[in-house]
MDAnalysis code that builds the backbone (N, CA, C; Angstrom):
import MDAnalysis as mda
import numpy as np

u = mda.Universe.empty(582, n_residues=194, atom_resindex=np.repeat(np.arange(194), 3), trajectory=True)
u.add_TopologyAttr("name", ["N", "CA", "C"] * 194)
u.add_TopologyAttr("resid", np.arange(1, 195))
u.add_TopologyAttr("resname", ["UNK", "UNK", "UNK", "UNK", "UNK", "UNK", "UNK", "UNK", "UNK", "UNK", "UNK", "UNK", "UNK", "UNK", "UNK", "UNK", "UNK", "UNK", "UNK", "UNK", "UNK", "UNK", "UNK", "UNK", "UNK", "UNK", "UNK", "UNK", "UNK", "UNK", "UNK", "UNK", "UNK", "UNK", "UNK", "UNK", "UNK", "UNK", "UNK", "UNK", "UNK", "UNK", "UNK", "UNK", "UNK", "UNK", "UNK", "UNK", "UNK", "UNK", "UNK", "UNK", "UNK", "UNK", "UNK", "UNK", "UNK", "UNK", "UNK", "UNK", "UNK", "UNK", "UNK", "UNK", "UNK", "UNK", "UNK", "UNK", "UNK", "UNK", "UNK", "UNK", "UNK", "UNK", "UNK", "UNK", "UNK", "UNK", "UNK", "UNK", "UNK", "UNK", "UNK", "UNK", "UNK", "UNK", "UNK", "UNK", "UNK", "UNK", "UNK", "UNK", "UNK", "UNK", "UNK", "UNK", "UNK", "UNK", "UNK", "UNK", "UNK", "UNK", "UNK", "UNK", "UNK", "UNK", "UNK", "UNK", "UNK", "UNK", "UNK", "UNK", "UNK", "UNK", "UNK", "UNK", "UNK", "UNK", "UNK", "UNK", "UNK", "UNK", "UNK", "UNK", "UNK", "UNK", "UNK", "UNK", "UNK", "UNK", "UNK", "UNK", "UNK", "UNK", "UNK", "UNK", "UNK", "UNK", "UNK", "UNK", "UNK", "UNK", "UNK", "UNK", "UNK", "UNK", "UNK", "UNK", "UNK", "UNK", "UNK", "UNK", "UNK", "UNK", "UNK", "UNK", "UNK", "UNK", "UNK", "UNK", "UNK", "UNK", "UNK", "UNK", "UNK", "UNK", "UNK", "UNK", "UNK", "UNK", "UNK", "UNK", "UNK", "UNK", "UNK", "UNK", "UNK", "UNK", "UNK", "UNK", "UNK", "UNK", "UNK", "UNK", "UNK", "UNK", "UNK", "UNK", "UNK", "UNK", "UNK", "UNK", "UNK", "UNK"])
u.atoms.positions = np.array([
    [-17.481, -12.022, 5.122],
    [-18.101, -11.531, 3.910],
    [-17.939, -10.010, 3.780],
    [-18.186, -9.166, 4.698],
    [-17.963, -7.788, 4.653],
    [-16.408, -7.325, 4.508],
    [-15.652, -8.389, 5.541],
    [-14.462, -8.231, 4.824],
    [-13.812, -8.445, 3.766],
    [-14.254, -9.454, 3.038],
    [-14.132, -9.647, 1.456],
    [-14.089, -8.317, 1.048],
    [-15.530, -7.755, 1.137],
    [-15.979, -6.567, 0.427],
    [-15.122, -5.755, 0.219],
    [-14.547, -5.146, 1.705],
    [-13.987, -4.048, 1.988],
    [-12.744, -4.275, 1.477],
    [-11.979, -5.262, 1.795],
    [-10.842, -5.341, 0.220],
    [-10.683, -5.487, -0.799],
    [-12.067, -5.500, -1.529],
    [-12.236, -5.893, -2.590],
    [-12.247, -4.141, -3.303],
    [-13.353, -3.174, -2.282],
    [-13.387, -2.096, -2.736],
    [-12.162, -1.586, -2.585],
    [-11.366, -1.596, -1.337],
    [-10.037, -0.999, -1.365],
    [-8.974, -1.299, -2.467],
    [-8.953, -2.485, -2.407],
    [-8.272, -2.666, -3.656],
    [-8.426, -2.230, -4.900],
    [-9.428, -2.027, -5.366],
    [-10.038, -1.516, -6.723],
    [-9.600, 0.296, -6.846],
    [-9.845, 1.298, -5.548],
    [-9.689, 2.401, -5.149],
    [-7.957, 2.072, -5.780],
    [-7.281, 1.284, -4.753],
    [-6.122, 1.952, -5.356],
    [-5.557, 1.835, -7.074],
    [-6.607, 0.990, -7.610],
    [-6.114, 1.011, -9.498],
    [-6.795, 2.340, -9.452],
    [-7.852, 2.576, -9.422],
    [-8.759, 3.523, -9.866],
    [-8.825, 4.971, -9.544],
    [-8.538, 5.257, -8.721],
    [-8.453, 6.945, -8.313],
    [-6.902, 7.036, -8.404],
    [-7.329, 8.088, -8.806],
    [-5.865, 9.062, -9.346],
    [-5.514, 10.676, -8.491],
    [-6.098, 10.533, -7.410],
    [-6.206, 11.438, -6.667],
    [-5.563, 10.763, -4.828],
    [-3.843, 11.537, -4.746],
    [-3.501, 11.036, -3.302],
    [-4.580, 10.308, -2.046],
    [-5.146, 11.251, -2.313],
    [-5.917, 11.470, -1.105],
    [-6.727, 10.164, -0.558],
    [-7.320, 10.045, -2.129],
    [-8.359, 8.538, -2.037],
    [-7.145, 7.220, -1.922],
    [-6.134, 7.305, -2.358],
    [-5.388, 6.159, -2.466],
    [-4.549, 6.218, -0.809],
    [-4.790, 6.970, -0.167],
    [-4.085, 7.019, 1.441],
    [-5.368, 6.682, 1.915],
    [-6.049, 6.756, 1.644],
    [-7.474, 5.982, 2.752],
    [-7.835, 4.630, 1.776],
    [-7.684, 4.477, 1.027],
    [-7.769, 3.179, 1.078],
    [-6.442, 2.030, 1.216],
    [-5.224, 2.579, 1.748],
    [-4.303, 1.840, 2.179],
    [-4.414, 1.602, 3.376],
    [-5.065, 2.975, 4.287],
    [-5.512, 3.243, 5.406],
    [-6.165, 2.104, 5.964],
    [-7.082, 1.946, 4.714],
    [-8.460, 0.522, 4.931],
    [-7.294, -0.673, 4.973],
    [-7.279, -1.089, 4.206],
    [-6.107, -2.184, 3.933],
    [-5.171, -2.565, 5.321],
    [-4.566, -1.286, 5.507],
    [-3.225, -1.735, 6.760],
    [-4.673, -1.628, 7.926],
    [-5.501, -1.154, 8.100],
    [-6.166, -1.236, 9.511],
    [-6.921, -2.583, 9.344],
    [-6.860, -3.483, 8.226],
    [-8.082, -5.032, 7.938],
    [-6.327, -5.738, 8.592],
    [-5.475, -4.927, 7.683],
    [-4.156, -6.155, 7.535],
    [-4.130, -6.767, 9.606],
    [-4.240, -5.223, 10.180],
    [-3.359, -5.101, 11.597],
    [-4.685, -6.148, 12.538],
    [-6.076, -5.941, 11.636],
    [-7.081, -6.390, 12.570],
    [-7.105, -8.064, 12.270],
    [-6.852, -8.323, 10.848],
    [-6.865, -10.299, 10.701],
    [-5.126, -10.796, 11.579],
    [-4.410, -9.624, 11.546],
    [-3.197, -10.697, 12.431],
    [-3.475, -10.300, 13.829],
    [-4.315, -9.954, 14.331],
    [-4.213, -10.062, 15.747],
    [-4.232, -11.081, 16.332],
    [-3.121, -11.430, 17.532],
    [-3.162, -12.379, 17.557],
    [-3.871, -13.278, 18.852],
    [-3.741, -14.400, 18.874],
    [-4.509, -15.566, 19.408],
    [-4.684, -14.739, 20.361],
    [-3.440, -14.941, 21.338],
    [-2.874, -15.068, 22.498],
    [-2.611, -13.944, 23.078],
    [-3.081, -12.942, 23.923],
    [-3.395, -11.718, 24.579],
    [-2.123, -11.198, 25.722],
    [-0.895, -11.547, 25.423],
    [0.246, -11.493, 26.102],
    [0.416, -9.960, 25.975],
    [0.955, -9.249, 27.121],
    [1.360, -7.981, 27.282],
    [2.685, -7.515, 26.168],
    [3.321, -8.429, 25.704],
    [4.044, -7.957, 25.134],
    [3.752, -8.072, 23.271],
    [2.763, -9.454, 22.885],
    [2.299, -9.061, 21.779],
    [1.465, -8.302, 21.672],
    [0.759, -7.276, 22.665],
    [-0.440, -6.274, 22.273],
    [0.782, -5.211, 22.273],
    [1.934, -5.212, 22.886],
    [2.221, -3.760, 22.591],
    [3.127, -4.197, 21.148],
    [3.369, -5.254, 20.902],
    [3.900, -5.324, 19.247],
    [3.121, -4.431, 18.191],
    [1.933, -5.143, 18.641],
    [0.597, -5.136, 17.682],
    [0.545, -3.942, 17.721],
    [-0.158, -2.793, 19.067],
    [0.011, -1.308, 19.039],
    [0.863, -1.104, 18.280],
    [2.378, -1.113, 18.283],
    [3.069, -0.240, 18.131],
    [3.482, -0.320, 16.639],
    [3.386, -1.514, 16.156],
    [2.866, -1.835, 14.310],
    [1.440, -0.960, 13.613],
    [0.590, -1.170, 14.341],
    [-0.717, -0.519, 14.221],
    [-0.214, 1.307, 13.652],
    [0.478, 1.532, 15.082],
    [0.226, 3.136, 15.105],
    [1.666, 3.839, 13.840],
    [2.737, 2.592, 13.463],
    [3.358, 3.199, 12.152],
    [2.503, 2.854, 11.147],
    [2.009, 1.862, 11.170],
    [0.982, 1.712, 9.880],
    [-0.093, 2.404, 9.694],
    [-0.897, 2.710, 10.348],
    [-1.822, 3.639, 10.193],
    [-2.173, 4.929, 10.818],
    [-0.790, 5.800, 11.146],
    [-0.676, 6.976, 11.562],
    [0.324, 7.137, 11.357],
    [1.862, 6.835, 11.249],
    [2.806, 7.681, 11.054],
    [3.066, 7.766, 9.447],
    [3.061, 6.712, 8.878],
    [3.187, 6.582, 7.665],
    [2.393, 7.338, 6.502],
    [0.564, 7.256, 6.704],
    [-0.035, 8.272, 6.527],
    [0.270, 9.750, 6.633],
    [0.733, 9.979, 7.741],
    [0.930, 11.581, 8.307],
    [1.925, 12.018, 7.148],
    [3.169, 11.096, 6.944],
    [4.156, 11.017, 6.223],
    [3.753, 12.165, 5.112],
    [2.970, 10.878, 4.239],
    [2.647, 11.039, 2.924],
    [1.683, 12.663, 2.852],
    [0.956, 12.605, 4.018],
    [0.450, 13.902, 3.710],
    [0.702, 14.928, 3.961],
    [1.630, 15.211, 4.760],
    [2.697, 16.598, 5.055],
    [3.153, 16.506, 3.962],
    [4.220, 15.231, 3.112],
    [4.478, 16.250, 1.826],
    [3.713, 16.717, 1.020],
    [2.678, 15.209, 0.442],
    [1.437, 16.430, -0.289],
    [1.000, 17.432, -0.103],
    [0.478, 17.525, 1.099],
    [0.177, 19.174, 1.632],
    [1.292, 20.390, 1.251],
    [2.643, 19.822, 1.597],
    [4.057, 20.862, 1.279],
    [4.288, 21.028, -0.497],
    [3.713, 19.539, -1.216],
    [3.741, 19.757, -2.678],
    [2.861, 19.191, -3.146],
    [1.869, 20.167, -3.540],
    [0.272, 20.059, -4.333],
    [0.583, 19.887, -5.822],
    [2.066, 19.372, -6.313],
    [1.587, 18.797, -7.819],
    [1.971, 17.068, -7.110],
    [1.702, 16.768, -6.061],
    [2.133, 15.681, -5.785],
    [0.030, 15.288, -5.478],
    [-1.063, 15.878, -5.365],
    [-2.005, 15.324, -5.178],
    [-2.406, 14.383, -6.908],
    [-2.100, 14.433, -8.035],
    [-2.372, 14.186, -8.768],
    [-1.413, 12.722, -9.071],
    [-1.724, 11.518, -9.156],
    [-0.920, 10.347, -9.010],
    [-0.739, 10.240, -10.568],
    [-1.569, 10.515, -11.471],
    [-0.906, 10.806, -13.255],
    [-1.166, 9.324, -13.532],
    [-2.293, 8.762, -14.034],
    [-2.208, 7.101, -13.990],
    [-2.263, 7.509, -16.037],
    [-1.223, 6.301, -16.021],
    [-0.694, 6.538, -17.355],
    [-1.961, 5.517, -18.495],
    [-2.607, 4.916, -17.717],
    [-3.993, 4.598, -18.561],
    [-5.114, 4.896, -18.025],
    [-6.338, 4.423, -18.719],
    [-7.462, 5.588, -18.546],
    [-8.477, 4.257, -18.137],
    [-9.391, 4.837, -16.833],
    [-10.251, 4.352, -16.359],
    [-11.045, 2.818, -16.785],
    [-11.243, 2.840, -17.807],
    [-11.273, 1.414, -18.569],
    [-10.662, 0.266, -18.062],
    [-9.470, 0.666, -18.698],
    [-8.029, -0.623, -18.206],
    [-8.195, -0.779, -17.441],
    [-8.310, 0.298, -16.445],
    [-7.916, 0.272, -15.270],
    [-9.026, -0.783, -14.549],
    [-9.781, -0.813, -14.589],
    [-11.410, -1.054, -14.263],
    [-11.164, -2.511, -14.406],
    [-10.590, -3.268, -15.976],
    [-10.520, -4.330, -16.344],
    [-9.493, -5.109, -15.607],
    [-8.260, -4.359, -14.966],
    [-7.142, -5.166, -14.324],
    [-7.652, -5.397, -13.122],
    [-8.349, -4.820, -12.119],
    [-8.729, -4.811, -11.186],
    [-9.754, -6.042, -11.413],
    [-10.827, -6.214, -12.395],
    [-11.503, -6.994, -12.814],
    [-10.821, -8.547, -12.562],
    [-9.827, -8.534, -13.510],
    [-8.813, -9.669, -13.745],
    [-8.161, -10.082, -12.565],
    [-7.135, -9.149, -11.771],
    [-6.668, -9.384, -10.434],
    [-7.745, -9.893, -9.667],
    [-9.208, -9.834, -9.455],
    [-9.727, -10.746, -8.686],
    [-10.137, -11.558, -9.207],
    [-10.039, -12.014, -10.051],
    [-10.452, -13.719, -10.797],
    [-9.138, -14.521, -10.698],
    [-8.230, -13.756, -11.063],
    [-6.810, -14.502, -10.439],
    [-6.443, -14.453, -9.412],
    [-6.412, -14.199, -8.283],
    [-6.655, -14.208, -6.909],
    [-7.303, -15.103, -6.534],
    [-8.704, -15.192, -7.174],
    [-9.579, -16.311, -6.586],
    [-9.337, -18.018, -6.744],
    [-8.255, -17.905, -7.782],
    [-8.345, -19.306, -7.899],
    [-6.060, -19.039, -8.110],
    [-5.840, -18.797, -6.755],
    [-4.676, -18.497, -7.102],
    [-3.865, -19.711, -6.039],
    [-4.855, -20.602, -5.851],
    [-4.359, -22.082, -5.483],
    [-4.017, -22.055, -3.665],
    [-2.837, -22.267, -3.189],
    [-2.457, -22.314, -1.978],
    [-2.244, -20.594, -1.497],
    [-1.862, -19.682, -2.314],
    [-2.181, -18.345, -1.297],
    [-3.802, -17.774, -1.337],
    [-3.586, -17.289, -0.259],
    [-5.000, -16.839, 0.455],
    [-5.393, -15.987, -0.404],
    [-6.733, -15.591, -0.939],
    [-7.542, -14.876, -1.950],
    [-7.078, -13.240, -1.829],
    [-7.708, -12.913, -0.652],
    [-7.997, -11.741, 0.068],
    [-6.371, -10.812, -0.440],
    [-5.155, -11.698, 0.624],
    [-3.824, -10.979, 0.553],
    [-3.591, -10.971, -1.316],
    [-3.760, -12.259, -1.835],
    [-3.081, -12.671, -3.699],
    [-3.524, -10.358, -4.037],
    [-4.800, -10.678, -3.865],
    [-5.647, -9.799, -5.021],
    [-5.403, -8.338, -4.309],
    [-5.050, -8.104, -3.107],
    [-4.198, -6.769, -2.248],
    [-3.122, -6.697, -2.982],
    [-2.371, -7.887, -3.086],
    [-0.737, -7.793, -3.804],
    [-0.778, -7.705, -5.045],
    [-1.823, -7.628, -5.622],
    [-1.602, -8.063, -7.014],
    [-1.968, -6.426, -7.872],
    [-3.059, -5.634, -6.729],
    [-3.973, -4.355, -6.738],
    [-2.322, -3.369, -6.983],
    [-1.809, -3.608, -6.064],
    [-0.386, -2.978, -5.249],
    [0.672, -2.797, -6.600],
    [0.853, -4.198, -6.884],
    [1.868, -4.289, -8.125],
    [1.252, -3.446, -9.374],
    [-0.200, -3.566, -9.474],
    [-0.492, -3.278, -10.710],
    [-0.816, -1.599, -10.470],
    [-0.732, -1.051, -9.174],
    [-0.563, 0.379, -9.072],
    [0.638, 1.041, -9.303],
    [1.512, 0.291, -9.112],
    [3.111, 0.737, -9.581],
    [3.189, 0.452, -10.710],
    [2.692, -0.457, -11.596],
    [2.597, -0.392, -13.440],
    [1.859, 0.675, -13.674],
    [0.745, 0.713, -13.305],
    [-0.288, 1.626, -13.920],
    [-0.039, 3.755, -13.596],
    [0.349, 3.445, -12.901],
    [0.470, 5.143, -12.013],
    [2.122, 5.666, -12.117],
    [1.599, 7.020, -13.018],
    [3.514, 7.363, -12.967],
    [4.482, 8.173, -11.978],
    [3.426, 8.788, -11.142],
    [3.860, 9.678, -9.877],
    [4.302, 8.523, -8.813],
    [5.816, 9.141, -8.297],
    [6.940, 8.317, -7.189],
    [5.752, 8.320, -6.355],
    [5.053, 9.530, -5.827],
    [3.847, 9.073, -4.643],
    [3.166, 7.708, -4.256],
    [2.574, 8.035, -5.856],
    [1.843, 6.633, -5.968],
    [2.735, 5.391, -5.902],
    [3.940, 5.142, -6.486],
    [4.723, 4.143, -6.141],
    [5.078, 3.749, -4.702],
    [5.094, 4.740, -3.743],
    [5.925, 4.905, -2.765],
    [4.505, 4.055, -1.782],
    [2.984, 4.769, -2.385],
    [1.434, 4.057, -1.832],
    [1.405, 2.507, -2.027],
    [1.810, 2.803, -3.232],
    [1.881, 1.184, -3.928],
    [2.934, 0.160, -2.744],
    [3.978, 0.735, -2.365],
    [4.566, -0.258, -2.342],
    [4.038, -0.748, -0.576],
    [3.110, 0.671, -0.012],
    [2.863, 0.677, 1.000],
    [1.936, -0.497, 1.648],
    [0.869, -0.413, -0.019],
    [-0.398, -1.096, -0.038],
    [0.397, -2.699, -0.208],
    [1.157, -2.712, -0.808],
    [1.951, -3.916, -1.303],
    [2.009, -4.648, -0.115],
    [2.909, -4.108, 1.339],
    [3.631, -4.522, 2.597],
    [1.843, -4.805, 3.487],
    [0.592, -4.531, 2.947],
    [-0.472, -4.979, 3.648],
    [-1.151, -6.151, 3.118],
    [-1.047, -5.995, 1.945],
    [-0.986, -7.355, 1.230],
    [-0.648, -8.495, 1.582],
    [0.717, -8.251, 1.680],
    [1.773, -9.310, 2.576],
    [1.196, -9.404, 4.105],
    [1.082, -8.280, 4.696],
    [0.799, -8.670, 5.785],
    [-0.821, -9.781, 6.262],
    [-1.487, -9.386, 4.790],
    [-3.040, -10.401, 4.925],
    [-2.491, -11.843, 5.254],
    [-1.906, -11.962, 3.588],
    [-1.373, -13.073, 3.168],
    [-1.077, -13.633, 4.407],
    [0.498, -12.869, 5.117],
    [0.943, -13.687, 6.282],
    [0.363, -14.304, 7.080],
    [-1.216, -13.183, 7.773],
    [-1.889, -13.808, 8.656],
    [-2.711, -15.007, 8.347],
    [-2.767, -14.795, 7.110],
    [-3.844, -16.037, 6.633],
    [-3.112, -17.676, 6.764],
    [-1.708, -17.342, 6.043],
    [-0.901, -18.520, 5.970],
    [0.056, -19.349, 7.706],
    [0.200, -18.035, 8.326],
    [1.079, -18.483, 9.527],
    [0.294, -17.690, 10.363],
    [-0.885, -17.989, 10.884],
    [-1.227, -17.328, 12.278],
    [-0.478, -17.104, 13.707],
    [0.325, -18.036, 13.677],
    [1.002, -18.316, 14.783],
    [2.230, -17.805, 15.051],
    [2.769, -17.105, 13.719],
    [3.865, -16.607, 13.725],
    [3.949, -15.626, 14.833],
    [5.213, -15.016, 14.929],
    [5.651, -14.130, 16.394],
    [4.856, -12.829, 15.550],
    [4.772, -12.145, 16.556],
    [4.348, -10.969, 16.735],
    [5.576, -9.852, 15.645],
    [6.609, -10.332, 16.244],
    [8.538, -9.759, 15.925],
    [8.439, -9.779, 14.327],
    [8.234, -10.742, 13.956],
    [8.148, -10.802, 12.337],
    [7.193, -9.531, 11.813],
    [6.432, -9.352, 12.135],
    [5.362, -8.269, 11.818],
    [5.647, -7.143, 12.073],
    [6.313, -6.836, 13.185],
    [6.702, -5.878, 13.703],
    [7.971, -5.021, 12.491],
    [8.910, -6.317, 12.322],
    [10.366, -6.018, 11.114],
    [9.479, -5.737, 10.135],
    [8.583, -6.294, 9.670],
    [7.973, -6.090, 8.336],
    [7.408, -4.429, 8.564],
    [6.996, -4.159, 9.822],
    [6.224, -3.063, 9.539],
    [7.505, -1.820, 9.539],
    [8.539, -2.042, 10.333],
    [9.806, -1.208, 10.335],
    [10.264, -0.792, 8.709],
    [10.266, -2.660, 7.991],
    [11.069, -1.949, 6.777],
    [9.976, -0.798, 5.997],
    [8.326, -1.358, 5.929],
    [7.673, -0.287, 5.370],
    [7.667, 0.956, 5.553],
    [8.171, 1.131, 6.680],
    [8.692, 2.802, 7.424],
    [9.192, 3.677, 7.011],
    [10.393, 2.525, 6.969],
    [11.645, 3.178, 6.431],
    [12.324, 3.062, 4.988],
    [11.312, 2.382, 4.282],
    [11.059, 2.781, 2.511],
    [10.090, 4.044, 2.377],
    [8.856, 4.118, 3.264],
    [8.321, 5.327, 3.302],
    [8.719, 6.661, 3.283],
    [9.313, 6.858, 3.852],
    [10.289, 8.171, 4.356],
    [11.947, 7.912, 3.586],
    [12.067, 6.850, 3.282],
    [12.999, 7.290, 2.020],
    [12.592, 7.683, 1.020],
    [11.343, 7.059, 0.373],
    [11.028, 7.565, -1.149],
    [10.512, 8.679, -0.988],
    [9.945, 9.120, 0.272],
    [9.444, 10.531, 0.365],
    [10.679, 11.638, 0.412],
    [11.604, 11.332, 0.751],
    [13.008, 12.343, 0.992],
    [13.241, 12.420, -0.615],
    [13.630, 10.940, -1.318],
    [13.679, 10.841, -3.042],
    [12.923, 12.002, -3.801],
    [11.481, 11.668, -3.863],
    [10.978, 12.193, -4.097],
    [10.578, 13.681, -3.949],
    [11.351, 14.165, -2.338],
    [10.778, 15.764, -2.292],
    [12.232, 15.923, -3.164],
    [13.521, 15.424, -3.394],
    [14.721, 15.762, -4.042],
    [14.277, 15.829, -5.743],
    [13.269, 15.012, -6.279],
    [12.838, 15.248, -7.252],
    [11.957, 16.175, -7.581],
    [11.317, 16.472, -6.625],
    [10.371, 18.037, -6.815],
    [11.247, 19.139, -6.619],
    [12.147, 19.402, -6.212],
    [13.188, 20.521, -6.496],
    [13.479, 20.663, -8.186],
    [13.426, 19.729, -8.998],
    [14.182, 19.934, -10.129],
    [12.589, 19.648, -11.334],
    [12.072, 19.080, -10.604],
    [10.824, 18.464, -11.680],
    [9.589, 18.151, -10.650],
    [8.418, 19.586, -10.653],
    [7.440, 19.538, -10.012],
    [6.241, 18.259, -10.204],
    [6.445, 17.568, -11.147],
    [5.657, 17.102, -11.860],
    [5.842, 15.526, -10.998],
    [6.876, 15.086, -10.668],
    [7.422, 13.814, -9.969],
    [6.869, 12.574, -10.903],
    [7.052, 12.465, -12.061],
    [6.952, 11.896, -12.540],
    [8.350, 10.703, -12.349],
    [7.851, 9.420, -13.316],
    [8.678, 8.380, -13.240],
    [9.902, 8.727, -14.431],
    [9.343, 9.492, -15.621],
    [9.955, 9.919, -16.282],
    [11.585, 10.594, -16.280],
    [11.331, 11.179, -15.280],
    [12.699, 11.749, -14.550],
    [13.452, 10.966, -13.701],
    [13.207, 9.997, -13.596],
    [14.078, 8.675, -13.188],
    [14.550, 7.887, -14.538],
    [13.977, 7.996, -15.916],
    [14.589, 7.545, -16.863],
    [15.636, 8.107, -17.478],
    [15.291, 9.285, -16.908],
    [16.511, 10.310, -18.006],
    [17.699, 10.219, -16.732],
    [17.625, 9.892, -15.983],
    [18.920, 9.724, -15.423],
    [19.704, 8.533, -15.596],
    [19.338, 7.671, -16.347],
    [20.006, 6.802, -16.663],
    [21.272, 6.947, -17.434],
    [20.716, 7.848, -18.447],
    [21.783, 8.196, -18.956],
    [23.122, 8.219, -19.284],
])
């Protein structure tokens, strides 16, 4: 029940604040529920150091990531959510009523993944996309534990690698877009289409 809660509030944090800071602690929340429901059964020396060593990119390197650049670029604390508190309020609303009755996937992960997707619609700063897609890979990781407990440790582990290493790419992207456009908007990914 408390864990309900606590993803319920995390999830909501990331539609709703528009400020880095709050949306890295509540992914924070998220990947530290994700790392604590897949722990697994079976206390083998080599799935606790999986588990560690998933744990400490998910909720320390990846973090650190995101906030050395913010810290290096302060028009990057402002995530720019392209609708206004309302909506926002109402999707979050909606994502857990659809979640709840979202049939054979698990409630908890549906309405994480669904928080995730609708932060990359809603928010126009690469940051926030880059959070989004972060919050997204904990989502998945609920989901997983909920659906395959038994799965290897290894699977979790790749999953937590690729989130890594989308992390620190969109962050390299993105500091290449603050050279030309402080603002890091999504906008400047349209005009390059061109």
């Amino acid at each position: 029940m408390i864990v309900d809660a606590v993803v319920l509030l995390a999830g909501a944090a990331l539609m709703l604040f528009g400020r880095s800071w709050a949306v890295v602690c509540a992914y924070v929340v998220l990947a530290g529920l994700a790392t604590f429901v897949s722990l697994p059964a079976s206390t083998s020396l080599l799935a606790g150091a999986l588990l560690m060593l998933s744990a400490v990119l998910k909720l320390v390197i990846a973090p650190l990531g995101v906030w050395f650049f913010v810290r290096a670029n302060p028009e990057a604390r402002d995530l720019r959510p392209s609708v206004g508190i309302p909506l926002r309020l109402l999707a979050v609303i909606v994502f857990a009523l659809a979640a709840r009755h979202a049939g054979a996937i698990p409630p908890l992960g549906a309405y994480v993944v669904l928080c995730a997707l609708g932060m990359l619609v809603v928010q126009r700063s690469l940051i926030a996309h880059i959070l989004g897609l972060l919050a997204l890979g904990a989502g998945v990781s609920i989901s997983a534990s909920e659906l395959g407990p038994g799965l290897p440790e290894s699977i979790e582990l790749g999953a937590t690698f690729d989130v890594l290493v989308v992390t620190f790419i969109g962050l390299a992207i993105a500091r290449a877009f603050i050279v030309h456009n402080p603002l890091l908007d999504v906008e400047s990914l349209r005009r390059l289409r061109g």
